[in-house]
C-alpha positions as CSV (number, residue, x, y, z in Angstrom):
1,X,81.6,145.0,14.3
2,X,79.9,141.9,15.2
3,X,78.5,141.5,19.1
4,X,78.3,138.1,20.7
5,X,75.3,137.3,22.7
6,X,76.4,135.6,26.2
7,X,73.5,133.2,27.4
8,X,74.2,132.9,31.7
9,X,73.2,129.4,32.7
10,X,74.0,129.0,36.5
11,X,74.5,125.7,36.0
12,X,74.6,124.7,40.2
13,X,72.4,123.1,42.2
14,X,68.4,124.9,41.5
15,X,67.3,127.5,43.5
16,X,64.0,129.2,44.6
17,X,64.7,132.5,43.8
18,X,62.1,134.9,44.8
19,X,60.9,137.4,41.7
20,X,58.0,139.1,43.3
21,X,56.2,140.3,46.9
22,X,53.3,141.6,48.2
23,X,54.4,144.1,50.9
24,X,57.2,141.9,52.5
25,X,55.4,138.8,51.5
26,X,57.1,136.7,48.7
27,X,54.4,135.9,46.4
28,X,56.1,134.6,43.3
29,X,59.4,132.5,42.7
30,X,61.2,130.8,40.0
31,X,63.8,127.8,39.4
32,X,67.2,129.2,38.7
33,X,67.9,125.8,36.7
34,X,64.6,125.8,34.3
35,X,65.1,127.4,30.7
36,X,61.4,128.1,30.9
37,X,61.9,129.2,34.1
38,X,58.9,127.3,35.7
39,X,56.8,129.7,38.0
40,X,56.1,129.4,41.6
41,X,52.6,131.5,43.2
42,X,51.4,132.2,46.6
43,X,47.8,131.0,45.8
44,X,45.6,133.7,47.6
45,X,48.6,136.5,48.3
46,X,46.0,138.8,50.0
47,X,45.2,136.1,52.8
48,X,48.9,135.8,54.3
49,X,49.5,136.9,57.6
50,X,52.7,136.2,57.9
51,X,55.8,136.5,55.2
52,X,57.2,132.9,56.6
53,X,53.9,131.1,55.4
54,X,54.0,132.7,52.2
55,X,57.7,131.2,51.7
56,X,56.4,128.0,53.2
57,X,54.0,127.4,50.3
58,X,56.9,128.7,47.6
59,X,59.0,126.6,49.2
60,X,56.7,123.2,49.0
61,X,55.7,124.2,45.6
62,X,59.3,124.2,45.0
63,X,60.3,120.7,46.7
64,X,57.4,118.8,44.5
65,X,59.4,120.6,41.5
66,X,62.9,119.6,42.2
67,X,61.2,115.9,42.3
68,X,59.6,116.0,39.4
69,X,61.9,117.8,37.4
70,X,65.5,117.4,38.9
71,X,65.5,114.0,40.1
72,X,69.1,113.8,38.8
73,X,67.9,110.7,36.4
74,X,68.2,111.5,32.6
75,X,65.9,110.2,29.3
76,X,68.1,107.5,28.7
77,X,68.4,106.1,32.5
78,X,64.6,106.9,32.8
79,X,64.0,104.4,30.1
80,X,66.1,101.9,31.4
81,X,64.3,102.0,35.0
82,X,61.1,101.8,33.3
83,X,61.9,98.5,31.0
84,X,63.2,97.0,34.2
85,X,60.3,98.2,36.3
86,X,57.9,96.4,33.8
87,X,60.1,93.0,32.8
88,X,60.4,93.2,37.0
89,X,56.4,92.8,37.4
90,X,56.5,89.6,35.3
C-alpha cells in the first residue's frame, strides 16, 4: 500500500506567526508564506520588559520582510521594471 505525502501550503496572505517565547514574551516568529520559513528574533530576549515591545520588534522585522520578499512583483515583471528603470535614466 503506497501513502501519499500531502505538502500544506497556506497559500493566503503571509503571516507572523509566533514559534517561540520567553516567559510570555514572543521571542521568535516565522513567515507562514516562506518555504524556508525565514526566521524572525527578538535581539536581546532577556532585556524585554514588556511582551508588546518584543512583538513590536518581530513585527518590524516582519514588515521590512514582506517588502523585500512579498512585494507582489514576480522575476519576470522585476526585469521589466529594471530595463525601464535604466533606458528611463538615459
Amino acid at each position: 500500500m503506497a501513502v501519499e505525502v500531502c505538502h500544506y501550503t497556506h497559500m493566503g496572505k503571509p503571516e507572523l506567526k509566533i514559534t517561540r517565547f520567553d516567559g510570555f514574551n514572543p521571542v521568535e516568529g516565522i513567515c507562514t508564506e516562506c518555504q524556508d520559513r525565514s526566521l524572525f528574533q527578538v535581539m536581546f530576549p532577556r532585556d524585554v520588559k514588556k511582551p508588546q515591545d518584543a512583538l513590536n520588534e518581530l513585527e518590524g522585522d516582519f514588515r521590512r520582510h514582506l517588502k523585500k520578499a512579498h512585494s507582489g512583483e514576480d522575476f519576470s515583471q522585476a526585469a521589466a521594471r529594471i530595463v525601464r528603470e535604466a533606458t528611463e535614466r538615459k
